[in-house]
C-alpha positions as CSV (number, residue, x, y, z in Angstrom):
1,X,20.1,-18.3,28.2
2,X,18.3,-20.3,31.1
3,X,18.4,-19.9,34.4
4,X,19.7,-23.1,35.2
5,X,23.0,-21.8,33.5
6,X,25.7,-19.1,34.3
7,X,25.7,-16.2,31.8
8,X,29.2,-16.0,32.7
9,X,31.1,-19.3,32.2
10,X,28.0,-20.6,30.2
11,X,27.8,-23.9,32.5
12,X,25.4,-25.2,34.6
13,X,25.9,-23.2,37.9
14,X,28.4,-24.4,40.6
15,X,27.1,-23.0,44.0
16,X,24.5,-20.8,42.3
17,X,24.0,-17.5,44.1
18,X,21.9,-14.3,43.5
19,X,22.4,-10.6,43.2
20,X,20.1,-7.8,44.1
21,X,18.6,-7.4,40.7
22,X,17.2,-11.4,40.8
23,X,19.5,-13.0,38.4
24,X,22.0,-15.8,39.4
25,X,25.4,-16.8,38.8
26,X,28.1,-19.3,40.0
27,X,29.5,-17.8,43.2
28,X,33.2,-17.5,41.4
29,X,32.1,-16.4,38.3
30,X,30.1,-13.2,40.2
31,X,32.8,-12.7,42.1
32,X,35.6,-12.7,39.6
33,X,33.2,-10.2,37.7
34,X,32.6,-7.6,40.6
35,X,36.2,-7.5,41.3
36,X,36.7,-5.9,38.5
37,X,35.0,-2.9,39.5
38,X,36.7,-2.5,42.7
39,X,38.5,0.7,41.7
40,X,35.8,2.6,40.5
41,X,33.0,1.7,43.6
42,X,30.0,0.9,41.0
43,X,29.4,-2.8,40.6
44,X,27.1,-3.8,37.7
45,X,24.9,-7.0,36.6
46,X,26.2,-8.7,33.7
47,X,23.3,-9.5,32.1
48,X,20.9,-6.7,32.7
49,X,23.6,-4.3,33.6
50,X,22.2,-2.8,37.0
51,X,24.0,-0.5,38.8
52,X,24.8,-1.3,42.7
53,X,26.8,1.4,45.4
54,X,28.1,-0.6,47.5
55,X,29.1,-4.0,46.3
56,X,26.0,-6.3,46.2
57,X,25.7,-8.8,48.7
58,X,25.5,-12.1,47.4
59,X,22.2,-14.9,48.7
60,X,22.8,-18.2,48.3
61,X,20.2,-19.9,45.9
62,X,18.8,-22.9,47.9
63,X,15.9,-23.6,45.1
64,X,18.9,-23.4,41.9
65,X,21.3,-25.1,44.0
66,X,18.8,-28.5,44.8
67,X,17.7,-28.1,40.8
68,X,21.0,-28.1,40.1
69,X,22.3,-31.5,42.4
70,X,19.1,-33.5,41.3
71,X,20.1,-32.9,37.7
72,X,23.5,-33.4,38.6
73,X,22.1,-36.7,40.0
74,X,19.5,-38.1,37.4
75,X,21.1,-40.8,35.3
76,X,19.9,-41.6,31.3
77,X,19.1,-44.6,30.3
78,X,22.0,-46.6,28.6
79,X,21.0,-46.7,25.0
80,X,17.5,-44.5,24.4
81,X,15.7,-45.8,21.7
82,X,16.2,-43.7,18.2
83,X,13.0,-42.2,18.6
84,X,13.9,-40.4,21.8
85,X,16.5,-38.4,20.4
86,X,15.6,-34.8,18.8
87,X,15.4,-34.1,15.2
88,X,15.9,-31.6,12.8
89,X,12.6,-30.1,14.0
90,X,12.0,-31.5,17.8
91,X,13.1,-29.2,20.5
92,X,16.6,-30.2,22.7
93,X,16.9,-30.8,25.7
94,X,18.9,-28.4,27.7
95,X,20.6,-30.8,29.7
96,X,21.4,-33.8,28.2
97,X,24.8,-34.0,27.6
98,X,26.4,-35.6,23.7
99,X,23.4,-36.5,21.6
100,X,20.6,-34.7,22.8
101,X,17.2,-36.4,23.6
102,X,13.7,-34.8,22.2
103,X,12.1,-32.5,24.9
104,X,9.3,-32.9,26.0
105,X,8.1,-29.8,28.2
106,X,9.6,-26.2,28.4
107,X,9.3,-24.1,31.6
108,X,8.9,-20.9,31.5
109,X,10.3,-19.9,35.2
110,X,14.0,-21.7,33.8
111,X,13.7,-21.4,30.3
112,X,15.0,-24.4,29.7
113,X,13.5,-27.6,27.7
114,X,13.3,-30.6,29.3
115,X,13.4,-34.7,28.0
116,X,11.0,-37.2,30.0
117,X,14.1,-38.0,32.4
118,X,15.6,-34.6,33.5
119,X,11.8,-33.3,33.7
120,X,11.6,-35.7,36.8
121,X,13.6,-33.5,39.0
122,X,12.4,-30.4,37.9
123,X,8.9,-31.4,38.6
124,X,10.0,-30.4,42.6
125,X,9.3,-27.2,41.5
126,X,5.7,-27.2,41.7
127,X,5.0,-23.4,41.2
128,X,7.3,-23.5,37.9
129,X,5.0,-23.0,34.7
130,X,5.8,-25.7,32.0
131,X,4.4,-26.0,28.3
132,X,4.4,-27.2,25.3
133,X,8.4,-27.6,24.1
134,X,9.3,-24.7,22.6
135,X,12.6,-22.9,20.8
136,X,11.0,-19.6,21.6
137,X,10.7,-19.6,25.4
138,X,12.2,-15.7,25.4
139,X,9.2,-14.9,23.8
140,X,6.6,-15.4,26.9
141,X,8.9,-13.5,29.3
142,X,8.9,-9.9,29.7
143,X,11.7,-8.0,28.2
144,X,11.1,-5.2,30.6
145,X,10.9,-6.9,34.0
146,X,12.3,-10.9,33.1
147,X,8.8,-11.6,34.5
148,X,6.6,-14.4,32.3
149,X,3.7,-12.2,29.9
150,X,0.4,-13.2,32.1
151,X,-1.8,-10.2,31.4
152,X,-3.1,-9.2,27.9
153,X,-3.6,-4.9,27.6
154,X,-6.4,-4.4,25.5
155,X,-5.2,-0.8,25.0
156,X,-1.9,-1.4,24.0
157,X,-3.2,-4.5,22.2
158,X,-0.3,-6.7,23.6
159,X,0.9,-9.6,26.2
160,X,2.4,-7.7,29.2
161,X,3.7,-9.0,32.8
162,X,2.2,-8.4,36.4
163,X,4.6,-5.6,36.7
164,X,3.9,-3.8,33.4
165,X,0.8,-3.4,35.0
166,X,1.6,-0.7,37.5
167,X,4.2,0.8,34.9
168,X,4.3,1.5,31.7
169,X,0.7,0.2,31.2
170,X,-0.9,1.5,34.3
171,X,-4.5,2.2,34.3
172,X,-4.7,0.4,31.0
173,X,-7.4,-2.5,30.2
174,X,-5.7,-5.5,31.1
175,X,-7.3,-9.0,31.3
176,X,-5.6,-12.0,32.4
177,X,-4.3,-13.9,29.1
178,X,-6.3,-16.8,30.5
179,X,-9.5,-14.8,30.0
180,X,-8.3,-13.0,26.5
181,X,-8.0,-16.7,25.4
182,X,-11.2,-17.4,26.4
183,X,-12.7,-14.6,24.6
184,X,-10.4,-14.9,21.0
185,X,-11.3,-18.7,21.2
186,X,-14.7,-18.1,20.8
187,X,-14.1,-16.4,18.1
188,X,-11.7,-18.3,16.6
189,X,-14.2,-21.1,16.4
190,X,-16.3,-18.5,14.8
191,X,-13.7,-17.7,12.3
192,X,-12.5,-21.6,11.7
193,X,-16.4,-21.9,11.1
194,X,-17.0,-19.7,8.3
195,X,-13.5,-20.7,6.9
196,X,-14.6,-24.4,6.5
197,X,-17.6,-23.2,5.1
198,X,-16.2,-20.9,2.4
199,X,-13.6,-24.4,2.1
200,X,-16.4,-25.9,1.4
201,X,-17.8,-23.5,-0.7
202,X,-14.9,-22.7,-2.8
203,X,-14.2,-26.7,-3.2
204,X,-18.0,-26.8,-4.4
205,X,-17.0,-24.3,-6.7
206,X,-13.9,-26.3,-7.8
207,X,-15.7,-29.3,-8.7
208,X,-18.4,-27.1,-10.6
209,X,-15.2,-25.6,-12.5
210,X,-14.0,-28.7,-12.7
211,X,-17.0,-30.5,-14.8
212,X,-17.4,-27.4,-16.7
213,X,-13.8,-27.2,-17.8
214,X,-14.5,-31.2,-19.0
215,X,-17.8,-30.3,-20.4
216,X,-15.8,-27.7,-22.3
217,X,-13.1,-30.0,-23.0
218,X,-15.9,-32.6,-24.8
219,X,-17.6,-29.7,-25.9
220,X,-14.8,-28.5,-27.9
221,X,-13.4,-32.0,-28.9
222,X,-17.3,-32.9,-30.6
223,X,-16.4,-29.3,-32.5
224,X,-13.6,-30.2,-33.5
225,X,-14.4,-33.9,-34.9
226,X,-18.1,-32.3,-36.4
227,X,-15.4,-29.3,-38.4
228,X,-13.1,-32.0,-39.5
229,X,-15.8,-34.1,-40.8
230,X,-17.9,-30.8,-42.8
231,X,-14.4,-29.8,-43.9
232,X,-13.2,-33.8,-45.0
233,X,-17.1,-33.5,-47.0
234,X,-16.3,-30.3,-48.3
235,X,-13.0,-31.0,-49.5
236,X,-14.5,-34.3,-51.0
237,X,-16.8,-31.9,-52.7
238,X,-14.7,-29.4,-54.1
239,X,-12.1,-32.6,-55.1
240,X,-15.2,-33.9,-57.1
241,X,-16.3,-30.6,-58.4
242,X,-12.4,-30.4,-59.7
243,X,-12.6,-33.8,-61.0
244,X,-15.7,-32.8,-63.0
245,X,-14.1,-29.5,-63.9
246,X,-11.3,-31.3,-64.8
247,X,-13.0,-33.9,-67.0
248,X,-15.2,-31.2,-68.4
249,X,-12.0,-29.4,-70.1
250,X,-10.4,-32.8,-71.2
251,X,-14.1,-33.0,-73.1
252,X,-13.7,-29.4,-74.5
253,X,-10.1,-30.1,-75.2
254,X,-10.8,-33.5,-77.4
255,X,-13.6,-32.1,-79.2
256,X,-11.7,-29.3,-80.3
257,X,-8.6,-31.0,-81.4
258,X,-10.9,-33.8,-83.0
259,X,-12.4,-30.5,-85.2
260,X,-8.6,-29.5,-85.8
261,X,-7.3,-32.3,-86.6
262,X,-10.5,-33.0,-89.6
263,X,-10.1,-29.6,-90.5
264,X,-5.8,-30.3,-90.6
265,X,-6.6,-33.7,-92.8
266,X,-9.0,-31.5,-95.1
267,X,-6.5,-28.9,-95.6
268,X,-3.5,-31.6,-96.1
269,X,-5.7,-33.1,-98.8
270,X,-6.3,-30.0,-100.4
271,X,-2.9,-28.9,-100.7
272,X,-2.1,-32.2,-102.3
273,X,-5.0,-32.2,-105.1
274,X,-3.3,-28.7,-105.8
275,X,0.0,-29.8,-105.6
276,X,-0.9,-32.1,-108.7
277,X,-3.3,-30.4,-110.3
278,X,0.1,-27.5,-110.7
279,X,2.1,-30.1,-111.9
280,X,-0.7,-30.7,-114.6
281,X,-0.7,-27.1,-115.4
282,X,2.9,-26.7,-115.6
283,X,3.3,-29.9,-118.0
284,X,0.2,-28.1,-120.3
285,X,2.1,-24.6,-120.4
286,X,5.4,-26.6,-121.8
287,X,3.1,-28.3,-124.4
288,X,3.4,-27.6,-128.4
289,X,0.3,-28.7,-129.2
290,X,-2.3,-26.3,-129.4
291,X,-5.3,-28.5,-129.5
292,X,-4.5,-30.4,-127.0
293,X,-3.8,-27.5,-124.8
294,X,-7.0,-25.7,-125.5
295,X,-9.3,-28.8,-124.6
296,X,-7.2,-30.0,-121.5
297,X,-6.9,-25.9,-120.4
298,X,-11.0,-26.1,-120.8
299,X,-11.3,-29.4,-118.5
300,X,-8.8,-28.2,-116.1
301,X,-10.8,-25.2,-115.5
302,X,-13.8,-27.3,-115.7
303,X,-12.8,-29.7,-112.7
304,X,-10.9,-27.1,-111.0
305,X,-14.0,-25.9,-108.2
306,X,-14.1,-23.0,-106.5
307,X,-10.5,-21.3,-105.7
308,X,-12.0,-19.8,-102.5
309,X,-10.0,-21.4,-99.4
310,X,-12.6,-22.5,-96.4
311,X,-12.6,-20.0,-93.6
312,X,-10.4,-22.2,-90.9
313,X,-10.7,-20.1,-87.5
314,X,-9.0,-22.4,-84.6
315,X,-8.4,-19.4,-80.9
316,X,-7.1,-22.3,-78.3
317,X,-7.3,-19.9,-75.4
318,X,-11.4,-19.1,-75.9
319,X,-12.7,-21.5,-73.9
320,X,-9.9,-22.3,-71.3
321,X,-9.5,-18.5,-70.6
322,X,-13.1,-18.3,-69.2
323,X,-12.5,-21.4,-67.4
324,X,-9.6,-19.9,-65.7
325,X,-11.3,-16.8,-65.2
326,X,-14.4,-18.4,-63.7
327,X,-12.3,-20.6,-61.8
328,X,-10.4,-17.5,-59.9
329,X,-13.5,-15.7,-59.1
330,X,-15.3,-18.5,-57.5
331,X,-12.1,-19.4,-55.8
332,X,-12.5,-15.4,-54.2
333,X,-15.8,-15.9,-53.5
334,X,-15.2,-19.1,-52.0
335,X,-12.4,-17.6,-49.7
336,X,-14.3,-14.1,-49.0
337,X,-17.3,-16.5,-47.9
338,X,-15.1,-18.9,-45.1
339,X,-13.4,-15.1,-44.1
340,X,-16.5,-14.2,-43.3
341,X,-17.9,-17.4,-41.6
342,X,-14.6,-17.9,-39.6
343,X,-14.9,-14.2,-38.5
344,X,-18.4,-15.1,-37.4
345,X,-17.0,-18.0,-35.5
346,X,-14.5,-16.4,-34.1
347,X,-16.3,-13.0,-33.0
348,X,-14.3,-10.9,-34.7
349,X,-15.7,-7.1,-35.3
350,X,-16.7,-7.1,-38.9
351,X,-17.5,-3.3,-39.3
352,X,-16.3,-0.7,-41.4
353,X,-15.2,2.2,-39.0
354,X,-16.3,6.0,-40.0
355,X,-16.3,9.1,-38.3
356,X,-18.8,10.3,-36.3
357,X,-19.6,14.2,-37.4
358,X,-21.5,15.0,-33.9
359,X,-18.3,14.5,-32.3
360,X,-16.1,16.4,-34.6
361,X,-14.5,19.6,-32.8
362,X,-15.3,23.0,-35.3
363,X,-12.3,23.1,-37.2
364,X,-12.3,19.6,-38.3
365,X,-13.6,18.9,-41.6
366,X,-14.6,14.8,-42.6
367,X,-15.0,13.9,-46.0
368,X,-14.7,10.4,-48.1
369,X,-17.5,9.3,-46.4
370,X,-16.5,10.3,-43.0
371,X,-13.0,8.6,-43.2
372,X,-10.9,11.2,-43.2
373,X,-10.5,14.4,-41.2
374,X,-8.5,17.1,-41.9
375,X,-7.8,20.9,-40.4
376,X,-9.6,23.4,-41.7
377,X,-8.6,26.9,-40.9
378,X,-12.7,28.2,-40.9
379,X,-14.7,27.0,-38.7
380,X,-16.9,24.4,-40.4
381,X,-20.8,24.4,-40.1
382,X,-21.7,21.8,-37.5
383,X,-24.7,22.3,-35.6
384,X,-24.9,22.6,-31.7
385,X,-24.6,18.7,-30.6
386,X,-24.2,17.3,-26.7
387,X,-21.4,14.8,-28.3
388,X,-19.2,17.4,-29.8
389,X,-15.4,18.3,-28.3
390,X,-16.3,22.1,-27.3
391,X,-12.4,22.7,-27.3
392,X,-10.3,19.5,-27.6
393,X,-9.1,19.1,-32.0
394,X,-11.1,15.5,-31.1
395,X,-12.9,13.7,-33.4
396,X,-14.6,9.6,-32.6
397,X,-15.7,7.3,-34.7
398,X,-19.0,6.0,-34.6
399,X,-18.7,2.6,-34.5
400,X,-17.5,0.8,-30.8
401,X,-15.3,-2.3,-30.9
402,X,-15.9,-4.9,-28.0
403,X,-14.3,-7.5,-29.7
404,X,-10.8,-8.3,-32.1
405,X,-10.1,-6.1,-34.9
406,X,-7.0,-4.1,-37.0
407,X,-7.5,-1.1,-38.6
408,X,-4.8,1.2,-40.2
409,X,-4.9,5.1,-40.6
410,X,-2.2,7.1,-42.8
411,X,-1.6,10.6,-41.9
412,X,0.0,13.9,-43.1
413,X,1.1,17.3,-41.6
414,X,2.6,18.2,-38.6
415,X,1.3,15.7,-36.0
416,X,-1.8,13.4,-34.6
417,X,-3.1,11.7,-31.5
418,X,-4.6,8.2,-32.7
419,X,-6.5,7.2,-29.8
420,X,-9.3,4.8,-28.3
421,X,-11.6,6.1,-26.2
422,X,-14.6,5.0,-24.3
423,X,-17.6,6.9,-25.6
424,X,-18.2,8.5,-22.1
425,X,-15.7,10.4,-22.2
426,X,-16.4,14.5,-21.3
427,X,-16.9,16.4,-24.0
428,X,-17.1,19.7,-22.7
429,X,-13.6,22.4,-21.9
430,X,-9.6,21.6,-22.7
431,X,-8.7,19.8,-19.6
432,X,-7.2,16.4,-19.1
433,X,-11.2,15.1,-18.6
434,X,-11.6,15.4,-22.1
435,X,-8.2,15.2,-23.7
436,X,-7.5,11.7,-25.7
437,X,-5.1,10.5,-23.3
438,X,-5.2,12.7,-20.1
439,X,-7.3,10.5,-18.4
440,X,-8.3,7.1,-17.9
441,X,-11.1,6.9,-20.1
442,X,-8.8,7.0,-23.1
443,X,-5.5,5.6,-24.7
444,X,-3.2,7.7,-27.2
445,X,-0.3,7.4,-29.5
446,X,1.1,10.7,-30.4
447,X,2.7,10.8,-33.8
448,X,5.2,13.7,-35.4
449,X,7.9,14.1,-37.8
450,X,10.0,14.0,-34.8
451,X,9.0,12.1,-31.9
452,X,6.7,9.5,-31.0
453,X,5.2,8.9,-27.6
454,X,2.0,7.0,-25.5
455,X,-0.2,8.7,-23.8
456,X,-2.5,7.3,-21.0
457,X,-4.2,8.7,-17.4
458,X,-2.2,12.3,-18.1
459,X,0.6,9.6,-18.0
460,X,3.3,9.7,-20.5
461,X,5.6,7.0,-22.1
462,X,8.3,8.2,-24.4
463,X,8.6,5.7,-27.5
464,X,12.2,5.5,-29.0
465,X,11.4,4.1,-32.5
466,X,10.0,6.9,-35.1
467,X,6.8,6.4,-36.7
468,X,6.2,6.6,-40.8
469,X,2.9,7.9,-41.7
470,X,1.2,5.0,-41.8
471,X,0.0,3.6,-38.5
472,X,-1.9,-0.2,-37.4
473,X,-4.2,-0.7,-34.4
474,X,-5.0,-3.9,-33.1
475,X,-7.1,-4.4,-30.6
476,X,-7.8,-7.3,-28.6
477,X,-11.0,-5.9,-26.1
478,X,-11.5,-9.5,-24.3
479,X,-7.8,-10.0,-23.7
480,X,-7.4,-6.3,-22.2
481,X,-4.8,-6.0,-25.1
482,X,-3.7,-2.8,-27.3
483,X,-1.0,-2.4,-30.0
484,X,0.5,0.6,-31.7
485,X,2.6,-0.4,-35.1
486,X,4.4,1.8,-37.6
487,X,3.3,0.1,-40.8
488,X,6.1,0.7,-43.7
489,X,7.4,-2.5,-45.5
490,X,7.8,-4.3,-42.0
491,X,5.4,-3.8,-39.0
492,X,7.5,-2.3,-36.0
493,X,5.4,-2.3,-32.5
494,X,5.4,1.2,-30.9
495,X,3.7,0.5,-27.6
496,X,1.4,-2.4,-26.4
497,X,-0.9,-1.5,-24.2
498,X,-1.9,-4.8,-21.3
499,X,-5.3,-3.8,-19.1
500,X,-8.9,-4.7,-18.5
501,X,-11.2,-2.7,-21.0
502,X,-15.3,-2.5,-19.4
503,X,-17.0,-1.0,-22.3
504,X,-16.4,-1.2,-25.7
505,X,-13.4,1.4,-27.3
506,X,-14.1,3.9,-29.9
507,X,-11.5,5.0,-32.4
508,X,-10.4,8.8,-32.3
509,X,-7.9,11.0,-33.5
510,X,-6.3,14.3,-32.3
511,X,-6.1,16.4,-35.1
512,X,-3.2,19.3,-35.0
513,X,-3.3,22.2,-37.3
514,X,-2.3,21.6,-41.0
515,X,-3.1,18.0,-40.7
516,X,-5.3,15.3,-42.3
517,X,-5.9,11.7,-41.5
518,X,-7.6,8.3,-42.9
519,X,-9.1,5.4,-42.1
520,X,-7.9,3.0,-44.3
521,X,-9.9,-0.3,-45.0
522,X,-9.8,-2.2,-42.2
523,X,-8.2,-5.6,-42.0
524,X,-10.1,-7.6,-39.9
């Protein structure tokens, strides 16, 4: 509300007079309002509700009353251009009446907003403070006192009026806001200073990120073509080696059938010279005539050759079976040989993961070539080592991972922890320090016939799908990324784990009495 209008009827004031307390009011509204509190003798302020005994007097407002009758008096212009009326975000003017005109100056005596033409008349008021237009006038006035905020209190670290001052915040620090200004615009220079410099800096930056991200882009594109081109010449190569391969076995193949088939006419031929030669013997054996029998028997047997069949020894798969054979197992090699070159490419961990005796806790026994740990109910002869879990059922592996790699472990028994763990982890006592799990050092799935749960920071996440007795660990150490799986015949996720690892992660397990566990080959 501005002081140019009547809190009561909400108009601009009609014979504007004062109360004790400062504020002013049309002369009937006031009075209408008092008169209400005739019968009880204690007349109040409608605005900052200040009690008066007896009724106030009311002063005439010379100052609001002149204000008032020059704005009363100032005329518009018939038709403003479009431009001089407010918009959606120009302040109003207070006293423009139907479309209102953009102010342009607020004062902070009336809190009001003036256009360019009422602002004429208020300009009679030369001790009135007016700046910038503003929606938020209320702001630079004192709540307290309805006095304008002057003073800054450095104690109280806020704007306060002249008669804040010798109340609430007497015997405080208190510089004029002129000079507070003065001071926090030197260092706001100060600050807009280093904040165009680190603009600068940071748009440097951008444009170095920038040309690296396209070097990266051409980078990766000049890969890409170089990998289709090896691959298009390799394929050519192994299409070729086919080809060859190919031709190769139709060689084989015709120079086999070409011996089969002389071998087949041979044979055909021989089965027809004894196909007639029987006929002869069978006409001979019905003869009557024994001469004749006994010289044609004598030729027969004469002519007749050797009654011993060639050996005829045709095996079709002896030569293509080696083929196939030789075939598959270059066809493994070839694929174990781009698994292991793509892993390379791809940075992959490539290791084979064992357990790490030194670590082992004295009831833990590793065998199978430190890939599997089981409970042992003596205590097993380790020697004295600074790695080894003094009281924790811990064992690690030796091998760190800082990279991408799956492994599987299959368990039996009562229950296990399979963990990661960074190799500073504390060794010594049963506390959380040194517990897979219990602190942050160290991430743990705990596994049992019946109940399944994560463990992290002493932290503990109940996991509502059981686990079989086979379990998969993937790891992802540049992502921050960590999966739990119950392997069976499908893969079910347990828990994923989403964080920033800083050194590389050791495999572990927690071993509880009565049972073993394995490190099966890993999958990497």
């Amino acid at each position: 509300m501005n002081s140019i209008s009547c809190l009561i009827c909400l108009d601009l004031l009609k014979d504007p007079v004062t109360i004790p307390c400062g504020h002013s009011y049309c002369m009937s509204c006031i009075n209408g309002f008092l008169d209400q509190d005739d019968d009880k003798g204690i007349y109040s302020c409608p605005q900052c509700r200040q009690t008066f005994i007896p009724r106030p007097v009311l002063k005439w407002n010379t100052i609001l009353a002149e204000l008032v009758e020059n704005l009363k008096k100032t005329k518009l212009p018939a038709t403003p251009p479009d431009h001089y009326y407010a918009g959606s975000r120009d302040v109003e003017c207070d006293f423009c009446i139907g479309r209102k005109l953009r102010a342009v100056k607020s004062c902070l005596v009336c809190l009001a907003s003036y256009c360019e033409t009422h602002l004429q008349p208020h300009n009679a008021f030369k001790k009135h403070k007016l700046v910038q237009a503003s929606t938020q006038l209320e702001e630079k006035i004192c709540f307290h006192h309805d006095k304008l905020l002057e003073v800054y209190c450095h104690t109280d670290q806020q704007c306060i009026c002249l008669l804040c001052i010798i109340d609430e915040h007497k015997g405080h620090d208190t510089v004029s806001a002129a000079a507070e200004r003065t001071e926090n615009q030197k260092l706001l220079v100060m600050k807009h200073q280093k904040s165009q410099k680190r603009i600068q800096e940071r748009e440097k930056e951008i444009q170095q990120l920038r040309q690296a991200v396209d070097s990266l882009k051409h980078s990766a594109q000049a890969a890409v073509e170089d990998s289709e081109r090896i691959f298009t010449e390799l394929i050519c190569y192994i299409e070729k080696r086919r080809s060859e391969l190919k031709e190769l076995i139709r060689a084989q193949e015709k120079a086999e059938v070409s011996r089969a088939e002389g071998l087949l006419e041979q044979l055909k031929q021989e089965v027809s010279e004894l196909r007639m030669r029987d006929v002869v013997l069978k006409q001979l054996s019905q003869t009557e005539d024994h001469i004749h029998f006994l010289q044609s028997f004598q030729s027969l047997c004469v002519s007749s050759g050797s009654e011993v069949l060639p050996s005829i020894t045709v095996n079709p798969h002896m030569f293509f079976e080696n083929v196939k054979k030789l075939v598959s197992e270059l066809t493994d090699q070839l694929q174990d040989l781009c698994k292991k070159e793509m892993d390379k490419i791809s940075g992959k961990d490539s290791c084979q993961l064992t357990l790490d005796p030194n670590t082992a806790y004295q009831f833990l026994c590793l065998s199978e070539g430190n890939k599997k740990v089981t409970w042992s109910d003596e205590v097993t002869s380790y020697h004295v080592h600074p790695d080894r879990f003094t009281s924790c059922k811990q064992v690690l592996s030796r091998e760190g991972l800082s990279e991408t790699f799956y492994w599987e472990v299959e368990w039996s028994g009562n229950s296990v922890g399979v963990a990661v763990s960074y190799k500073g982890i504390s060794r010594k006592g049963s506390g959380n320090k040194c517990w897979f799990g219990g602190n942050n050092q160290s991430w743990m799935l705990y596994c049992s016939k019946y109940r399944c749960c994560f463990y992290h920071n002493n932290n503990r996440t109940d996991i509502p799908v059981p686990c079989s007795s086979r379990v998969g660990v993937y790891l992802d150490h540049r992502a921050g990324t960590l999966f739990f799986y119950s392997v069976s015949e499908t893969m079910t996720l347990l828990h994923r784990v989403q964080t920033t690892f800083t050194k590389p992660l050791y495999p572990g397990f927690y071993v509880y009495s009565g049972t073993s566990v394995k490190i099966l080959t890993p999958i990497k």
